[in-house]
N, C-alpha and C positions, 0 to 999 in steps of 0.2 A: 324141764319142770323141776321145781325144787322138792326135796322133802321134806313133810313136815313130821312133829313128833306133837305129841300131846304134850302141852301146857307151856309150846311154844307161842311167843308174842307174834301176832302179823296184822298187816298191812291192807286195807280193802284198798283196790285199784279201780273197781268198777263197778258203778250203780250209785242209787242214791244215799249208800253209806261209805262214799269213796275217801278214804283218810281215814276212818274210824282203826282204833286197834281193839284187834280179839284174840283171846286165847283159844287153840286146837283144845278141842275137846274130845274125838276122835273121828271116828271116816267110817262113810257106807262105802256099801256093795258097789254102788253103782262110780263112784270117785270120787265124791264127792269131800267136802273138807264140814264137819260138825264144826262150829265156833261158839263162843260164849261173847256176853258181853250182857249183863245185869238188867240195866234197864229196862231193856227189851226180851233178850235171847239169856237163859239161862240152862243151866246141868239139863235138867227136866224136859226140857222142850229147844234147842239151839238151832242156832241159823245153820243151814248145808248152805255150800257156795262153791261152786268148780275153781279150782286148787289157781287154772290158769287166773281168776279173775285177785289171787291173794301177792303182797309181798313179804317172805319172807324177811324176820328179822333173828338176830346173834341173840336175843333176850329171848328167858323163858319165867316163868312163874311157877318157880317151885313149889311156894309153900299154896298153892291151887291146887296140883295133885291131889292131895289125899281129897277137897270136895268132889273132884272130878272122878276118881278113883271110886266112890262110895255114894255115887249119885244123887250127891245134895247139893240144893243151889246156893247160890252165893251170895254172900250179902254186898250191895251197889259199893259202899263204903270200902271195906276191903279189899274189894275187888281192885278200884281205884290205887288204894294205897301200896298193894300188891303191882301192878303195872306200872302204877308210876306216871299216872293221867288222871 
């Protein structure tokens, strides 16, 4: 299983948001993987999703930290521009 880090880029492989990319936003107790993604999932309130169902990717979204970091959510635009989708 890969590691992930916060405000790394990844991959859903499984479900009905399979291909969508989200940024780690951090991880519960239990193992699961917090994600972001505006639309829908943001700082505030993010999708948990078991780490098996994610594909890691080499990109991350730096300048995301500091919302991520300060528990404010993000704006859909930025977000976008920031990833690179």
């Amino acid at each position: 299983m890969a590691e992930y880090q916060v405000g790394q880029i990844v991959i859903s492989r499984q479900g009905k948001d399979t291909g969508l990319e989200y940024v780690v936003s951090g991880f519960e107790a239990d193992g699961r993987v917090k994600l972001i993604r505006p639309n829908r999932f943001n700082v505030s309130k993010p999708k948990k999703k078991n780490p098996k169902h994610l594909q890691s990717t080499l990109r991350r979204a730096e300048d995301l930290l500091e919302f991520i970091k300060a528990g404010n959510d993000i704006d859909a635009g930025y977000f976008f521009r920031s990833v690179g989708n």
